[in-house]
C-alpha positions in Angstrom: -3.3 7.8 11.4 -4.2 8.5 15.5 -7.8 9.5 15.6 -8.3 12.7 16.4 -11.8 13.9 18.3 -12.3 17.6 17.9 -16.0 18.3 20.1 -17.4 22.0 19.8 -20.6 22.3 22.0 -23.2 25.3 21.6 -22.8 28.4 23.6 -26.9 29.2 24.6 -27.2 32.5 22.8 -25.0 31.3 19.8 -26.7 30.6 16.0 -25.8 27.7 14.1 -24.0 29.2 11.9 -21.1 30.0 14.3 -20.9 27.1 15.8 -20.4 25.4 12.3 -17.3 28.2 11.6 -15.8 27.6 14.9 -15.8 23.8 14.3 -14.4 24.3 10.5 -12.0 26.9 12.2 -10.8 23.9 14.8 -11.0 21.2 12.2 -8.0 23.8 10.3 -6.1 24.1 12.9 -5.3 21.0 13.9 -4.0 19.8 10.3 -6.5 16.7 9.8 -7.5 17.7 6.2 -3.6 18.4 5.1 -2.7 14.9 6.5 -5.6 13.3 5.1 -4.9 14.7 1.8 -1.2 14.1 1.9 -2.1 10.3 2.4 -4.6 10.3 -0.4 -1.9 8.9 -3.3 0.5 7.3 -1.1 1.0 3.7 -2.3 2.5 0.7 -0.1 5.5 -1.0 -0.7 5.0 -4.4 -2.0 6.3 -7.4 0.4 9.4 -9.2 -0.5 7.9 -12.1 -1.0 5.6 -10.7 -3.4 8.2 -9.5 -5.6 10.1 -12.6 -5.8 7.4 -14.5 -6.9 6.7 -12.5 -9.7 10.2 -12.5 -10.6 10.4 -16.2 -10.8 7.3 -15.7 -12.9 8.7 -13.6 -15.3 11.7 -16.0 -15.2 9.5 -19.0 -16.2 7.7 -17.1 -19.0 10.7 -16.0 -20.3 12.2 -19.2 -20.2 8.8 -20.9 -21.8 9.1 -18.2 -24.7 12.9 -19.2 -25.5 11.5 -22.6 -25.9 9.0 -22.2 -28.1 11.4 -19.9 -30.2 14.1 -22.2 -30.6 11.6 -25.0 -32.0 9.8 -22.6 -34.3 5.9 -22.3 -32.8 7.0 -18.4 -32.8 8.8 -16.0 -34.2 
């Protein structure tokens, strides 16, 4: 995500408390919270070459398991 600078400076006869609801009002308007929550629970892909490895894993175990079955150690 770009990084987005949003700069409110204080007018000379304004309180802090404005200043504080126009930044919160800019902040809003320019959709960072909405994209920052959208992105909260997106999850990566995982890489090829980390889904063929545990394929051949589980292709090993399994193949260890018929082993073991077929000369009795378990059921």
């Amino acid at each position: 995500m770009a990084k987005t600078v949003i700069e409110v400076r204080k007018n000379p006869n304004e309180n802090n408390a404005s200043v504080l609801r126009r930044f919160s009002r800019r902040i809003q308007e320019s959709n960072i919270i909405q994209k920052v929550k959208g992105n909260r629970y997106n999850e990566r892909k995982e890489s090829k070459l980390k889904i063929k490895k545990s394929a051949l894993k589980r292709m090993g175990k399994r193949k260890e398991n018929e082993k073991l079955r077929k000369l009795g150690k378990i059921k």
